[in-house]
C-alpha positions in Angstrom: -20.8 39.3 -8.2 -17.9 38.2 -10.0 -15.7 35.7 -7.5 -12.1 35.5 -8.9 -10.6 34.5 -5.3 -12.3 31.2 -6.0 -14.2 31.1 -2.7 -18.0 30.8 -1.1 -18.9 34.1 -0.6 -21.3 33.3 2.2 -21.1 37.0 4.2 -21.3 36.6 7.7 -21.3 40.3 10.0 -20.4 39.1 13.1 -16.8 38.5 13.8 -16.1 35.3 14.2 -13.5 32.0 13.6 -13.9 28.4 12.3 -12.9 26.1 14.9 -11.3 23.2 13.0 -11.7 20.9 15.6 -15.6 20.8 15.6 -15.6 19.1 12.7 -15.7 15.9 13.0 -16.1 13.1 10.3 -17.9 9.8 10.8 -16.0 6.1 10.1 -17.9 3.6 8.0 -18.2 0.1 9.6 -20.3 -2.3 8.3 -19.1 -5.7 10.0 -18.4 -6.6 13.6 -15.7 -8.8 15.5 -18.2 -11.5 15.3 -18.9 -11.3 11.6 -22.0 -9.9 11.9 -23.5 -6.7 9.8 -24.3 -3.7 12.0 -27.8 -3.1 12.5 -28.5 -0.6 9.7 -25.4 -1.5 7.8 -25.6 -2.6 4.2 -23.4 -5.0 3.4 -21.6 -4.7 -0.4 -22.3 -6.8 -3.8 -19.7 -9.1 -3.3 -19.2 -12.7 -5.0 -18.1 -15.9 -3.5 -15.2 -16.1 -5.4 -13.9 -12.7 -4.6 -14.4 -13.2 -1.0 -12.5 -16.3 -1.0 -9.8 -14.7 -2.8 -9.3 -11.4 -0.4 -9.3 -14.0 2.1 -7.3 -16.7 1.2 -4.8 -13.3 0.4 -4.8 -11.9 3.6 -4.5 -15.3 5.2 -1.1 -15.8 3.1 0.1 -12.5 3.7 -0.4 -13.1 7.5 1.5 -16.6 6.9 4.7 -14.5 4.7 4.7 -11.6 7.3 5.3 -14.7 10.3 8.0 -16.2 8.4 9.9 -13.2 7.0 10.0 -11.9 10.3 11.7 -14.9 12.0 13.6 -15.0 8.4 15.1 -11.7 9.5 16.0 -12.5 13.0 17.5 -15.6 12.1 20.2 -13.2 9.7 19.2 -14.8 6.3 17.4 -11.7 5.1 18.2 -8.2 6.4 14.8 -6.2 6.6 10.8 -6.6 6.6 8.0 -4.7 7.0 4.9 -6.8 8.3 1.3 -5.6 7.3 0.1 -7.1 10.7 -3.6 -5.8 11.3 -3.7 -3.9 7.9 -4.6 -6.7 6.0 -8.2 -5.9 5.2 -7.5 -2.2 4.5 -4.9 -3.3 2.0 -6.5 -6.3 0.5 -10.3 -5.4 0.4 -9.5 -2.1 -1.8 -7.0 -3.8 -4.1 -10.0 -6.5 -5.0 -12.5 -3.2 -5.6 -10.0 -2.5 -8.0 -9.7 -3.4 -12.2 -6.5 -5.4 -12.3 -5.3 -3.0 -15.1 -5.3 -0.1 -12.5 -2.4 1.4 -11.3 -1.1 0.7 -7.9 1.6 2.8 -6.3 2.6 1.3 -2.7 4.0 3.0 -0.2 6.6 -0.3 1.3 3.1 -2.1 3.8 1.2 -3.4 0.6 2.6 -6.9 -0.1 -1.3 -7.7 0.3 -2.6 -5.6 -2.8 0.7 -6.9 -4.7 -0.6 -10.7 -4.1 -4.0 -10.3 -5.4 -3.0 -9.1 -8.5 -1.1 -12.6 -9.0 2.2 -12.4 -8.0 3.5 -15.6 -6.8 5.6 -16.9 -3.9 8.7 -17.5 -5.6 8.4 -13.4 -6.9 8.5 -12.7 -3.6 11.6 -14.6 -2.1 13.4 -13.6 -4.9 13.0 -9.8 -4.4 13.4 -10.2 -0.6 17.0 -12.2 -1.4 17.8 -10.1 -4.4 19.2 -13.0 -6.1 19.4 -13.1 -10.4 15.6 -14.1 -10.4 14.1 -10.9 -9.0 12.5 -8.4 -11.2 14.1 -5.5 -9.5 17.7 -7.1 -11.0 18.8 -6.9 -7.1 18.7 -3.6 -6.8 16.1 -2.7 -4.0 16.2 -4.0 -0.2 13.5 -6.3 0.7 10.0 -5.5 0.7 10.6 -2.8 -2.5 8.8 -5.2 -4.8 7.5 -3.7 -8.4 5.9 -5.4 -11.3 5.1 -3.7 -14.6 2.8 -7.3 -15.3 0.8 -6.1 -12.6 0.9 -2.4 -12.5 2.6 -2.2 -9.4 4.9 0.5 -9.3 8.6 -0.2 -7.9 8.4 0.6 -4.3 10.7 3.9 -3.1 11.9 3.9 0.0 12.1 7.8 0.6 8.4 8.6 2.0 6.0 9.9 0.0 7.1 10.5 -3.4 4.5 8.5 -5.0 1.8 10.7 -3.7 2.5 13.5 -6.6 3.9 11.1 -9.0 0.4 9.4 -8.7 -1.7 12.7 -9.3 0.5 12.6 -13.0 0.2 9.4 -13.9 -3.4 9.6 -13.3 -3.6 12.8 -14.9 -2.3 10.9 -17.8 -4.6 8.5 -17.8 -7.9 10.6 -17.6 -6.3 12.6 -21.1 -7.1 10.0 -23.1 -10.4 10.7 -22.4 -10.7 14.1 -22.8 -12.2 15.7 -26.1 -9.8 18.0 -27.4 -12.7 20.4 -28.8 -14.6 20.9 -25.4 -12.3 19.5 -22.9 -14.8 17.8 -21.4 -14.2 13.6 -20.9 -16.0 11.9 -23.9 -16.4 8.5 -22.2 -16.0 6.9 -18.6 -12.0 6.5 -17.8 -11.1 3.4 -18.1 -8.3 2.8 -15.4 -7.3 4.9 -12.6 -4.2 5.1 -10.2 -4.5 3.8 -6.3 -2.0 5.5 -4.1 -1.2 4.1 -0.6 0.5 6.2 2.1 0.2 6.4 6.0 -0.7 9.2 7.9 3.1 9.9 8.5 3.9 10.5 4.7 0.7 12.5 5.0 3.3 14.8 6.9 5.3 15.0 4.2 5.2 18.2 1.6 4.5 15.7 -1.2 1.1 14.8 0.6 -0.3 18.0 0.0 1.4 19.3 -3.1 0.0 15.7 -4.8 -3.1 16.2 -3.3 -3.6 19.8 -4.7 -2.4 19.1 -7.4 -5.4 16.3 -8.1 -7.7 18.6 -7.2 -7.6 21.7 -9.4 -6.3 19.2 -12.3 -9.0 16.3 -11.3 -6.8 13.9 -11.9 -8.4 10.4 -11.3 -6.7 9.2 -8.5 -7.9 7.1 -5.4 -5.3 8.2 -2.5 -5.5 5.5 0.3 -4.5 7.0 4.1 -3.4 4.5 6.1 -3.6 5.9 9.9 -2.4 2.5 11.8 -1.8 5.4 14.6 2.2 5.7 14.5 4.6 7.0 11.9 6.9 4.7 13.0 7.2 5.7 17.1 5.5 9.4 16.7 2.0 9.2 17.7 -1.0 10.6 15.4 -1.4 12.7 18.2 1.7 14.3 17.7 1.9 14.4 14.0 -1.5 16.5 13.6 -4.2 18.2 15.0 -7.8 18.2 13.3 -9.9 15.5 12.4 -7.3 12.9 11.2 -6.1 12.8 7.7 -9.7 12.9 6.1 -10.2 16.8 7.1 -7.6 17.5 4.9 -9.3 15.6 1.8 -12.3 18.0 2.6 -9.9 20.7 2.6 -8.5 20.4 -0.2 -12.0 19.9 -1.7 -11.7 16.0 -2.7 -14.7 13.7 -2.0 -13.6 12.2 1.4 -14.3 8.8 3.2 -13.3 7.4 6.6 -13.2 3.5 6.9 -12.5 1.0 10.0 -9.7 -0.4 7.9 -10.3 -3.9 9.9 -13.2 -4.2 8.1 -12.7 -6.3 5.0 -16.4 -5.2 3.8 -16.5 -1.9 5.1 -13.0 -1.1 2.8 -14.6 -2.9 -0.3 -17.7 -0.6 -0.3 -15.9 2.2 0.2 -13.3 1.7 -2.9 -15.6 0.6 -5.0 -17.7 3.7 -4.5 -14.5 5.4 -4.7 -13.4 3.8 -8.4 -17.3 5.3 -9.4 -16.7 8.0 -8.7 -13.5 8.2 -9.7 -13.8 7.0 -13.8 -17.0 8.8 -14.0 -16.6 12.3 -12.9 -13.2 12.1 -13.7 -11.9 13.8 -9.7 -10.0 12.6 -7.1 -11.1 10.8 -3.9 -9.9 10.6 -0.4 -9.9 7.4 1.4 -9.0 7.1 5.2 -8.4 3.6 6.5 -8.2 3.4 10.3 -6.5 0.7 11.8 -4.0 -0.4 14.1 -0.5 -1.2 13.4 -0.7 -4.7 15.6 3.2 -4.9 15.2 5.9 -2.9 14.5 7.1 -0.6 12.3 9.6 -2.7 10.7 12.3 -5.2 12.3 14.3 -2.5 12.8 12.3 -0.9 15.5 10.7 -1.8 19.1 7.6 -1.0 19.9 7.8 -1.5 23.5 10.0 2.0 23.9 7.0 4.0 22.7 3.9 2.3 23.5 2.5 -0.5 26.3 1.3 -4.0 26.3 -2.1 -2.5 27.7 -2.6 -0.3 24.6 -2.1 -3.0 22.4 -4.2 -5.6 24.3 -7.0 -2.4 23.7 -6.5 -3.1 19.6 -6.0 -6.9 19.4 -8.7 -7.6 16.9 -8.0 -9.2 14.0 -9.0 -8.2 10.9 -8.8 -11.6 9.0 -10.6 -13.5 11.4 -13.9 -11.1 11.7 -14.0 -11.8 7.5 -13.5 -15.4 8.4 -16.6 -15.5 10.7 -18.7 -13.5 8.1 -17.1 -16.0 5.5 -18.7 -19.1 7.8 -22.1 -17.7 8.8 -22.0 -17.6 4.7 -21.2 -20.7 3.7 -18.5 -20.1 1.7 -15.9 -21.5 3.6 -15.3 -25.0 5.3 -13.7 -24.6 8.5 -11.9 -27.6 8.3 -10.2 -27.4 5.1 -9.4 -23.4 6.0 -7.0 -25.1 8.7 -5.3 -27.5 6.5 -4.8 -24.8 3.8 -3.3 -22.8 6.6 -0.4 -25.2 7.3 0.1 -26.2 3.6 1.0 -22.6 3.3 3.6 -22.2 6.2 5.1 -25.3 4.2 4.9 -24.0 1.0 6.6 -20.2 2.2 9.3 -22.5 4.3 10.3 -24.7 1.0 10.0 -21.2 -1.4 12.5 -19.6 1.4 15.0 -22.2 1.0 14.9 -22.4 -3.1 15.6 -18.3 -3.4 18.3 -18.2 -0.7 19.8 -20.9 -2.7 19.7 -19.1 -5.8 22.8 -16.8 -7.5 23.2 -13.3 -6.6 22.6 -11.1 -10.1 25.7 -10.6 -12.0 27.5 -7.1 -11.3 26.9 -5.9 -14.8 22.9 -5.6 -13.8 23.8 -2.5 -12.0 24.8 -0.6 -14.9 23.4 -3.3 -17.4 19.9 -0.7 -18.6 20.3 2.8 -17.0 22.0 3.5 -20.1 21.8 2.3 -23.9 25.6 2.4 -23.6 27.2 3.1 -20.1 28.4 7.0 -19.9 32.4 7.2 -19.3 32.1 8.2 -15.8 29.4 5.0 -14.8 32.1 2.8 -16.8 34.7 4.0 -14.2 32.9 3.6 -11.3 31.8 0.3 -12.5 35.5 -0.8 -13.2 36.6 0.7 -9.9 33.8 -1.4 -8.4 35.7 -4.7 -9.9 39.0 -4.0 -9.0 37.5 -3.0 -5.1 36.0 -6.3 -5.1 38.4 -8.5 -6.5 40.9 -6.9 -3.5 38.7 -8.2 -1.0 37.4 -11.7 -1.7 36.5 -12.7 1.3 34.2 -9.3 2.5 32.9 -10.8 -1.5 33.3 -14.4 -1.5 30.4 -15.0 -4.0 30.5 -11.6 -6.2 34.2 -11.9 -6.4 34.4 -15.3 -7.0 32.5 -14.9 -10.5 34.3 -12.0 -11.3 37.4 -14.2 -12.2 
């Protein structure tokens, strides 16, 4: 029987309805708050040296985020986003990644951004948008991009790197495709990562990307944060079903669901996913569950939408159960880890106080490479810019003083 509807054609004559709720899909934990594997539990293939790295980056992330915050309240930067209790969902599928994969962030995955390599300096300089960031000034704080890296510019509207991943992916698995059969020729060599949280999984862009990879197979690894709050809306207000995952299955893509505070438990999972992924040449759901520890950005309170005793209920950290299975290794020397720790709160501290010191980019960066040659009308509004500024030196004490 011919099937054009594209369905299972299982017939069934009773009348009767799928409950979506009964389904239910199981979260992959392999290590516990005391840095011991579960009792049936296989632990990854990991090396020493890229444990010590995922650490050592989650440690310095959880350093930056500390600083950057009190940065911001002190008024010498004007945002941040902290990935406080994400740090192993972020960090452990960045380093299950090749580093010439793509990575499109969503704005929480400074962590993923500092394994690749980028330095301290990089990041103070995007976060003061002085004339050494990459970004030319142009972006807020915490909307880093490197093309080095294959980190694609952050966007601050939510979402819209969910689709735009599916493409570039898509892109990347044509290379590989035999233009007589249409069938891939070889394994795919590098493959797109795309972070979101469950929130921008409430976006339209969630699930037109997502279809999208699907019927196309595009090879694309899409990484749902649920940290439980898009911003102060609850998960339990946002969706019903079985979390973010059910709607991988739904859409047909190869689902996982991982305790996101579990540094090993992430690893596995993205590795399997990247398989899978460069192999069959399909897409691949992965759903990180973890709390948001702090909150949503330093524009926001927690404290009007949730209590102290649900937090106390999630205060695990995920750096410090890898740090236990780290010791009962031997792979790291508990007293050196401390003196490493404050060596870094100098070394963020002295790298604050060089980029705050540094210039502001010269005004001609806004318009200096949208165009070739400026259009007329970008010209005038540009010129109209100057002569705003240079009637108000002191709302522009710095711009306006090099613009004479």
């Amino acid at each position: 029987m011919s099937n054009p509807n594209n369905v299972s054609l299982n017939i069934n004559h009773e009348l009767s309805f799928i409950d979506g709720h009964a389904l239910t899909i199981p979260t992959l934990s392999i290590l516990n708050e005391e840095g011991d594997i579960y009792e049936g539990a296989t632990a990854p293939d990991i090396d020493k040296a890229t444990a010590i790295r995922l650490y050592e980056t989650m440690r310095f992330i959880r350093a930056l985020d500390e600083r950057m915050q009190a940065a911001q309240r002190q008024g010498r930067v004007s945002f941040y986003m902290q990935c406080l209790g994400e740090e192993a969902a972020v960090t452990a599928s960045a380093a299950a990644l090749d580093q010439n994969d793509m990575i499109m962030a969503q704005y929480r995955e400074q962590a993923a951004l500092r394994y690749r390599g980028f330095s301290l300096d990089q990041f103070m300089n995007q976060m003061f948008s002085n004339e050494k960031d990459l970004g030319k000034g142009r972006q807020m704080p915490i909307h880093y991009g490197s093309r080095e890296l294959n980190y694609m510019t952050i966007s601050s509207p939510l979402g819209t790197q969910i689709p735009q991943a599916t493409g570039y992916a898509y892109g990347q698995k044509v290379r590989h495709i035999d233009a007589q059969t249409g069938e891939l020729n070889s394994t795919i060599d590098n493959i797109t990562i795309c972070y979101f949280g469950e929130g921008a999984a409430s976006e339209g862009d969630f699930h037109a990307g997502l279809n999208m990879a699907a019927v196309h197979e595009a090879p694309v690894i899409f990484f749902a944060r649920n940290n439980g709050y898009a911003i102060s809306t609850p998960a339990e207000e946002q969706f019903k079903g079985d979390g973010i995952a059910s709607r991988g299955v739904g859409y047909g893509i190869k689902t996982i669901r991982v305790d996101g505070a579990d540094a090993l438990a992430v690893y596995a999972a993205t590795k399997k996913a990247r398989e899978i992924v460069t192999t069959q040449g399909e897409p691949v759901l992965i759903e990180s569950i973890a709390y948001r520890l702090g909150a949503h950005s330093t524009s926001d309170d927690p404290s009007g939408y949730r209590s102290k005793d649900e937090e106390a209920k999630h205060k695990g950290c995920p750096i410090e159960r890898f740090r236990k299975w780290l010791l009962k290794q031997g792979w790291l020397d508990e007293a050196q880890d401390a003196k490493d720790k404050e060596a870094i709160r100098e070394e963020i501290l002295a790298a604050l106080k060089r980029a705050e010191k540094v210039a502001k980019p010269a005004l001609e960066e806004l318009i200096s490479d949208v165009y070739d040659t400026p259009i007329p009308s970008l010209q005038k509004q540009y010129e109209q810019l100057k002569e705003h500024i240079l009637q108000h030196p002191d709302a522009y004490p710095t711009t306006a003083g090099r613009l004479k």
